[in-house]
N, C-alpha and C positions, 0 to 999 in steps of 0.2 A: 926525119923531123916529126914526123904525122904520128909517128909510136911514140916518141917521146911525152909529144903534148897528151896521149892517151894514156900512156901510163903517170903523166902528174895529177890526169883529171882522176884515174883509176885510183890510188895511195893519199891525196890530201883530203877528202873525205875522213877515209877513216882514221890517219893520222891527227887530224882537227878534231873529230870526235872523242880520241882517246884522251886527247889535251886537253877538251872541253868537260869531261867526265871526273879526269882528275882535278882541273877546278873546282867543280861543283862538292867534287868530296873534301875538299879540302878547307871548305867555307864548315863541316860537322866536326871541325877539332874543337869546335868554342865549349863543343860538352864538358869539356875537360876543367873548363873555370866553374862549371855548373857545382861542382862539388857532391858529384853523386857516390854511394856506393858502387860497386862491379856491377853488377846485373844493371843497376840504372843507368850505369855508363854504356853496358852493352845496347840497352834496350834504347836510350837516346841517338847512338852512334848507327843504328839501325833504321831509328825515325827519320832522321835527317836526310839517309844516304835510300831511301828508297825513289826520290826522283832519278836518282844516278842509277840505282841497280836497274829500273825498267828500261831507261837508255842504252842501259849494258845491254839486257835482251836485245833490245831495237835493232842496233848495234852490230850485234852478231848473225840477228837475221838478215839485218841488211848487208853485210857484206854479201851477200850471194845476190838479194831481191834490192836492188839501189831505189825503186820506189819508193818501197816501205818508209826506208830512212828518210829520204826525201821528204815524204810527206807527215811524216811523225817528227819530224825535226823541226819541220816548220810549224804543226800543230805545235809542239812545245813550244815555241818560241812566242805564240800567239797569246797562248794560256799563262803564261809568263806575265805578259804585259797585263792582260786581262784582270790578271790577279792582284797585278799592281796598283792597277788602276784605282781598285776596289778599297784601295788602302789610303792611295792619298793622292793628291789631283791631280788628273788626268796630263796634265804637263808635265810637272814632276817624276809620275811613273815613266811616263816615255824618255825621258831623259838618263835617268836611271837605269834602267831595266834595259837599255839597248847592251849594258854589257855582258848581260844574261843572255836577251832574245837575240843578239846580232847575232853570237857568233853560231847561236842555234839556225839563224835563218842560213847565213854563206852554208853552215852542213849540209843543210836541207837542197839549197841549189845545188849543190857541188855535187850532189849525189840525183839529182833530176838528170843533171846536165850527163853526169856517167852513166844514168840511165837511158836516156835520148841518146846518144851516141852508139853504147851497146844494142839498142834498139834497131839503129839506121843501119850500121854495118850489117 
C-alpha cells in the first residue's frame, strides 16, 4: 500500500504540471483572431507561451530536483496573483486568478510533499 501512495505522490506532480502547461498554452491560440501576418503570428505565439516554456524548464529540472518545482511553482502562483492584483481589485484578482495560481500552488505542494518524502526515506 505504502509504494502505491509513493508512486501517486511520485507521477501527479508531473502529470498536473503537463496539464497545467497545456492550459496555459492553450489560452496563445487567441493570436490567430489578431490577424497577423506569419512572422507576427510566430513572434505573438512565442510571446505568449514563454511563461509556459520557462515552466517547461522548471519542469524538467524538476523531475529529478522536486524542490525546485515545489518552489517555483509556487513562486509562479504568487506572481500570478500579484500581477493580478495590479490590474484590478484586489478581490477580484483573487477570485479570478485562483484558476491560474491554484492549480500552480497544489504542483508546488505535490512536489514539496515528493520531496519531503524522498528526503525522509
Amino acid at each position: 500500500m505504502k509504494k502505491r501512495v509513493n508512486r501517486f505522490i511520485y507521477w501527479s506532480p508531473r502529470i498536473l504540471s503537463i496539464l497545467f502547461l497545456l492550459f496555459l498554452a492553450m489560452f496563445s491560440l487567441d493570436i490567430f483572431d489578431a490577424g497577423y501576418d506569419f512572422w507576427g503570428t510566430v513572434l505573438g505565439m512565442f510571446m505568449h507561451n514563454i511563461p509556459v516554456l520557462v515552466l517547461l524548464v522548471v519542469l524538467i529540472i524538476s523531475w529529478k530536483y522536486e524542490i525546485v518545482g515545489g518552489v517555483v511553482f509556487i513562486l509562479a502562483g504568487l506572481l500570478y496573483i500579484i500581477s493580478a492584483m495590479s490590474r484590478v481589485e484586489w478581490h477580484l484578482a483573487l477570485l479570478w486568478s485562483t484558476m491560474i495560481a491554484g492549480p500552480a500552488f497544489l504542483i508546488g505542494i505535490l512536489f514539496l510533499v515528493n520531496w519531503y518524502l524522498k528526503k525522509r526515506s
